[in-house]
C-alpha positions as a Markdown table, in Angstrom:
| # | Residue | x | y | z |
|---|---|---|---|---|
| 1 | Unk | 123.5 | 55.5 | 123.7 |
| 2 | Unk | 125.3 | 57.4 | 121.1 |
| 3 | Unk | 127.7 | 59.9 | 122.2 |
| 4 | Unk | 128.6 | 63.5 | 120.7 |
| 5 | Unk | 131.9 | 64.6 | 120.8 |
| 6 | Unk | 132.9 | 68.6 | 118.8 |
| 7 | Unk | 136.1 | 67.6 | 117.2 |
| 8 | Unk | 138.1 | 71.3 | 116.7 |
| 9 | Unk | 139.9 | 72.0 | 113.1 |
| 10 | Unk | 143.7 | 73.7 | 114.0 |
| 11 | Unk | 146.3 | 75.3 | 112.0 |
| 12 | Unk | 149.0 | 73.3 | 113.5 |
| 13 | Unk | 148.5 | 74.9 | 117.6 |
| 14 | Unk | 146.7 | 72.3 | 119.3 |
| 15 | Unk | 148.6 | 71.5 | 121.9 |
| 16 | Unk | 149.1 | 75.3 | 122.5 |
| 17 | Unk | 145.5 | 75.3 | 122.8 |
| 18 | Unk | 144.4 | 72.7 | 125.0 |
| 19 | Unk | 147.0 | 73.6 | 127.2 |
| 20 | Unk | 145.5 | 76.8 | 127.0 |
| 21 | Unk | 141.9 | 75.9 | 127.3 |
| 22 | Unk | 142.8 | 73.1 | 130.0 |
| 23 | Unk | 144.6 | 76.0 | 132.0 |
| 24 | Unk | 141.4 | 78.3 | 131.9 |
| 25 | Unk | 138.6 | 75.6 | 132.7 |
| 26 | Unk | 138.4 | 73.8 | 135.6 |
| 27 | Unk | 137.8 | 70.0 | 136.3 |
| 28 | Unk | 139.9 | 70.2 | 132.5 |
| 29 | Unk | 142.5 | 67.6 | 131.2 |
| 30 | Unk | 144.2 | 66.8 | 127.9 |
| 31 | Unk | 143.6 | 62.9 | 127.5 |
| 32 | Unk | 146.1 | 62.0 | 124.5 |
| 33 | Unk | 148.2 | 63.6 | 122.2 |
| 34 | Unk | 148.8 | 61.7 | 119.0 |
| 35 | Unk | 152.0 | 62.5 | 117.4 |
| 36 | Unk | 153.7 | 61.2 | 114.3 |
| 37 | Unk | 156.0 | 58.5 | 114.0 |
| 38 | Unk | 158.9 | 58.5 | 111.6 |
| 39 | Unk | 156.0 | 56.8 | 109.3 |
| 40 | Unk | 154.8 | 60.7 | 109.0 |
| 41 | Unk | 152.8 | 62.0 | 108.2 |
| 42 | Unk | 154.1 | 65.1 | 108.9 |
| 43 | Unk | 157.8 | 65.6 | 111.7 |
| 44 | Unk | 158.2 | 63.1 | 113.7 |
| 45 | Unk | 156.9 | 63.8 | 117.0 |
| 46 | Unk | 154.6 | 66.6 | 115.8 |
| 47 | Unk | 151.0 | 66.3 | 117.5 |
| 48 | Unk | 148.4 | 64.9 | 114.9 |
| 49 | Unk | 145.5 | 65.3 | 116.8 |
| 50 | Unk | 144.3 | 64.6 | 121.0 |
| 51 | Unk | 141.1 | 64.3 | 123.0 |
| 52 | Unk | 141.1 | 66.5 | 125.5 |
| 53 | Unk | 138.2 | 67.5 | 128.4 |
| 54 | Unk | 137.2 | 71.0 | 129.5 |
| 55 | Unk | 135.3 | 71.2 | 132.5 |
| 56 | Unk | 134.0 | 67.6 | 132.1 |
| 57 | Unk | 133.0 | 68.3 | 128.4 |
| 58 | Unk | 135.1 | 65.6 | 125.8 |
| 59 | Unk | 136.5 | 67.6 | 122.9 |
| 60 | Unk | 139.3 | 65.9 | 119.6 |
| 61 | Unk | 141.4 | 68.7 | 118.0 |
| 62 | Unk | 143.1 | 67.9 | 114.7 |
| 63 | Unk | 145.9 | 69.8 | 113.9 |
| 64 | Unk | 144.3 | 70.3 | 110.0 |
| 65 | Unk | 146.8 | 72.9 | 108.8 |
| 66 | Unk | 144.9 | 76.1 | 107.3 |
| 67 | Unk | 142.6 | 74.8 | 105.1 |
| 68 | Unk | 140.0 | 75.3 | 107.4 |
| 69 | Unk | 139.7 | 78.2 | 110.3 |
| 70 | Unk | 136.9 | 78.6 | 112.1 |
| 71 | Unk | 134.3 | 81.5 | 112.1 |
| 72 | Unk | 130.8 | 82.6 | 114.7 |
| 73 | Unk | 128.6 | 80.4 | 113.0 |
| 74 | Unk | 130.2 | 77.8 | 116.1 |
| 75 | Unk | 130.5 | 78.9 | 119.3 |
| 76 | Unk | 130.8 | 77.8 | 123.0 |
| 77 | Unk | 128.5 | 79.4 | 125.4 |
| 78 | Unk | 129.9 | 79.9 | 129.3 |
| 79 | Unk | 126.9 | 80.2 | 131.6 |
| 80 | Unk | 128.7 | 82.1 | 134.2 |
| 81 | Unk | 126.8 | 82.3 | 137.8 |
| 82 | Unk | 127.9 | 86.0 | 138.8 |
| 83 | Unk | 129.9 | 88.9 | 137.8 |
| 84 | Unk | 133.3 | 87.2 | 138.8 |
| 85 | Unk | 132.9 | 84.5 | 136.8 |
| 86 | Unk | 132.3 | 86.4 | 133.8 |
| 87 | Unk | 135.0 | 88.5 | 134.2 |
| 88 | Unk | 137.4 | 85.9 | 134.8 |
| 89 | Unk | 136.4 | 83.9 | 131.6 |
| 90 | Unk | 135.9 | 86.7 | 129.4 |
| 91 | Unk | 139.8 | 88.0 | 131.0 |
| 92 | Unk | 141.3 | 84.7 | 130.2 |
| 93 | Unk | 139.8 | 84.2 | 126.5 |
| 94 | Unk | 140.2 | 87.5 | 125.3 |
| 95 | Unk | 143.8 | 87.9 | 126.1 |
| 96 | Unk | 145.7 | 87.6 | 123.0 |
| 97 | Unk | 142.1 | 87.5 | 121.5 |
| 98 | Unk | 139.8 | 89.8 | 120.8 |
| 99 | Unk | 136.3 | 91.4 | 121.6 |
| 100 | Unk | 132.7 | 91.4 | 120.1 |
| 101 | Unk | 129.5 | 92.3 | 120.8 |
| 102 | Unk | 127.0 | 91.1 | 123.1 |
| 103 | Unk | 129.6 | 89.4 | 125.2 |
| 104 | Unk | 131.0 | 87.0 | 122.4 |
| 105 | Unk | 134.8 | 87.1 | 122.0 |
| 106 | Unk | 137.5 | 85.4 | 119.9 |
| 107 | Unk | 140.3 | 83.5 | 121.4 |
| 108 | Unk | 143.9 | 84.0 | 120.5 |
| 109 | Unk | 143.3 | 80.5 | 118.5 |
| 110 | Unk | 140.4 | 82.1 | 116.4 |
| 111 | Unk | 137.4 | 80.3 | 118.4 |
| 112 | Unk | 134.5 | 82.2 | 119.3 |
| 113 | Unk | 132.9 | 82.0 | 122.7 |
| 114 | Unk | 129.8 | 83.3 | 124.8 |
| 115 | Unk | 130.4 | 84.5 | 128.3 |
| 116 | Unk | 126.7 | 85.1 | 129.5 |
| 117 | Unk | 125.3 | 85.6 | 133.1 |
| 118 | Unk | 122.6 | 83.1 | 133.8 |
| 119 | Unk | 120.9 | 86.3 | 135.0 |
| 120 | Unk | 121.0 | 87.9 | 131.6 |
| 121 | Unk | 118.4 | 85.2 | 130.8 |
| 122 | Unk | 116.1 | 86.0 | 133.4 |
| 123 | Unk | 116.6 | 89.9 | 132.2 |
| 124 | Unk | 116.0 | 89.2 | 128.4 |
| 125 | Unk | 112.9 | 86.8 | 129.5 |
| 126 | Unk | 111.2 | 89.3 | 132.4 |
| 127 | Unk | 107.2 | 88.9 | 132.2 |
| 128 | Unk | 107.6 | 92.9 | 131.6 |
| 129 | Unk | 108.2 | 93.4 | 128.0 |
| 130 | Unk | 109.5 | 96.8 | 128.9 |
| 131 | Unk | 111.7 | 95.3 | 131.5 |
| 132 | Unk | 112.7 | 92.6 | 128.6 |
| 133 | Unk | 113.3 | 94.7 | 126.1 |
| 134 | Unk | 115.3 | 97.4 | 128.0 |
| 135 | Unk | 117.8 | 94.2 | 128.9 |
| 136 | Unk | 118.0 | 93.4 | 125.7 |
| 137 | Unk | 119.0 | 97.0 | 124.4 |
| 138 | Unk | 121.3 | 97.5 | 126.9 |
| 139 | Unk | 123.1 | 94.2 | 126.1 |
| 140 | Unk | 123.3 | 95.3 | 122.4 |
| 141 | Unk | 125.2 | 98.2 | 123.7 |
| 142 | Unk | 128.1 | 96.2 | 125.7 |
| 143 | Unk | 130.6 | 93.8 | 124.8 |
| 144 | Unk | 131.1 | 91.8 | 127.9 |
| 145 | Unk | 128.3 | 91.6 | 129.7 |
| 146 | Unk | 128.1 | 93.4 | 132.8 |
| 147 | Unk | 125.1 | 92.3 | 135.4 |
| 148 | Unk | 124.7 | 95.3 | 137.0 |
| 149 | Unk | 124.1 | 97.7 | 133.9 |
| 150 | Unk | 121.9 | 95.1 | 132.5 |
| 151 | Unk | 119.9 | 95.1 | 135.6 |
| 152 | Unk | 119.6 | 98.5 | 136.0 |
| 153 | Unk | 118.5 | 99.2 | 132.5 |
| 154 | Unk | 115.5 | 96.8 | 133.5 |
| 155 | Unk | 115.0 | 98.5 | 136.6 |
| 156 | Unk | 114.5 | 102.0 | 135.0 |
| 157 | Unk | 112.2 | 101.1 | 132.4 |
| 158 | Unk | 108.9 | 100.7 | 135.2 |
């Protein structure tokens, strides 16, 4: 069977990044580091591209230059179990980043994340429409996502 592996476009930071990424995610690794030769292209010992793993998930970065950056239409959700989870992912990835709506967030390299609650699901999804849609407003209203507002915005629309 086939794999799928996201290869990540940089602007000449990878190895700042997956040293950033690896140091965020657990069970995370940087696999290889290709750097140029004296053949070029590019400085001798400057890193070309790597694979690198983020909490068992296989990644390549090319260091592309800026020709390319990248934007929200790709994103990487984090299904976070609790509160402290969220917090700590949407702490790490925002510093030297910056905020958005609905708990999305840019990174300091530019790449745009999703730090969602698995019980944000079962908010947005509640059998009571009024429940669902009072989740749902509420989350429009935050940037990170915070469990307990979201749960008592459900609660008070019985």
């Amino acid at each position: 069977m086939p794999s799928i592996t996201p290869t990540l476009w940089f602007d000449h930071n990878l190895e700042d990044a997956v040293s950033f990424y690896a140091s965020v995610f657990a069970n995370s690794r940087i696999e290889d580091l290709n750097r140029a030769t004296d053949a070029g292209p590019g400085e001798p010992g400057s890193v070309l591209s790597g694979t690198f793993v983020l909490d068992g998930n296989r990644f390549i970065g090319i260091n592309g230059g800026p020709h390319f950056t990248f934007s929200e239409a790709v994103s990487f959700t984090v299904e976070c179990e609790d509160q402290d989870e969220v917090d700590y992912y949407w702490d790490r990835l925002t510093d030297g980043g910056e905020e958005a709506p609905c708990g999305w967030l840019k990174d300091r390299f530019g790449l745009s994340w999703q730090i969602v609650p698995k019980r944000l699901y079962e908010l947005v999804s509640h059998p009571d429409p009024a429940r669902a849609t009072a989740a749902t407003e509420a989350m429009y209203g935050m940037r990170k996502l915070v469990i307990a507002e979201l749960e008592r915005a459900a609660a008070q629309a019985v």
